[in-house]
N, C-alpha and C positions, 0 to 999 in steps of 0.2 A: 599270598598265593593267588592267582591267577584263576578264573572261575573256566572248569573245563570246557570240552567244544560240547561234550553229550554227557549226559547223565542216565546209565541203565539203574532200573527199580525191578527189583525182584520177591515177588508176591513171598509172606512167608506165612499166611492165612490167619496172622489174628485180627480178635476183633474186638471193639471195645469191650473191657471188664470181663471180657470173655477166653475161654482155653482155646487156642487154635484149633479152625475147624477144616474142613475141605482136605484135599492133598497137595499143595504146593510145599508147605514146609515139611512134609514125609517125603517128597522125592527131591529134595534140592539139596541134599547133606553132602557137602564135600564140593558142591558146584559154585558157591560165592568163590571160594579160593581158587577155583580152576577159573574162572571169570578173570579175575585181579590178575592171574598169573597172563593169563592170555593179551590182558591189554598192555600191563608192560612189555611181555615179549614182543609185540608190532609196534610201540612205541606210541600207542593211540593216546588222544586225551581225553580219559573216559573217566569218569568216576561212577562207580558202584554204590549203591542204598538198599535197604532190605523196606520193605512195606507192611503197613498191615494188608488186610483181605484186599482185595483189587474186584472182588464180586464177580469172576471165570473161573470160578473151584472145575467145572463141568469141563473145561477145556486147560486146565492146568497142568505141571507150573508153568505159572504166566512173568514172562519178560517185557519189560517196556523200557525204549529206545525212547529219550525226551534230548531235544524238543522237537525231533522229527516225529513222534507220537504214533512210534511202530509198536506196535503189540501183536508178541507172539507167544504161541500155546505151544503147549507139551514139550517145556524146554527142562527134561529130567535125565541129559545124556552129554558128557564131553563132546558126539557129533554135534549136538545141534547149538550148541556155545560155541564152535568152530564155525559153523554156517552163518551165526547172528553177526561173529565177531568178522568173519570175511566179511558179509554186506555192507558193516558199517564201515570196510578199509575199501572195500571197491565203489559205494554208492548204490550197490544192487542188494533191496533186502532179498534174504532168504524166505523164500516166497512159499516156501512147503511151512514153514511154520508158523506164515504172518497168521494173525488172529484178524477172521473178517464179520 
């Protein structure tokens, strides 16, 4: 298998030896599979990863777009997994949610 074009990593807040802490893995339930659904639907070649803490609890859940090394906040809505997932099919990130 062929290594994809981008890799998105989705903060799930744990942490070493530790319980999950922050809110990214409280608001992402149900959003990895809408993700996956989303990149086969446009046909992209993406692969999805879950992460431990990504250390943005404050501006969370946090998305990251590799190896273009876009990081976006407060991604806890089928909108804003539609806005990530257009950027990455047009080249224009969605700029309401980059993390700056």
């Amino acid at each position: 298998m062929a290594l994809p074009e981008r890799l998105i990593l989705v903060c799930q807040s744990f942490r070493v030896g530790k319980e999950p802490k922050g809110i990214c893995h409280k608001q992402t339930d149900g959003l990895l599979q809408y993700i996956e659904e989303g990149i086969l639907d446009r046909g992209l070649d993406v692969q999805v990863a879950t992460t431990g803490c990504l250390k943005q609890c404050e501006k969370g859940p946090v998305l990251v777009v590799q190896p273009d090394n876009l990081w976006f906040k407060g991604v806890n809505s089928e909108e804003a997994v539609d806005a990530i997932l257009d950027g990455i099919e047009s080249g224009e990130p969605a700029a309401q949610y980059l993390l700056s």
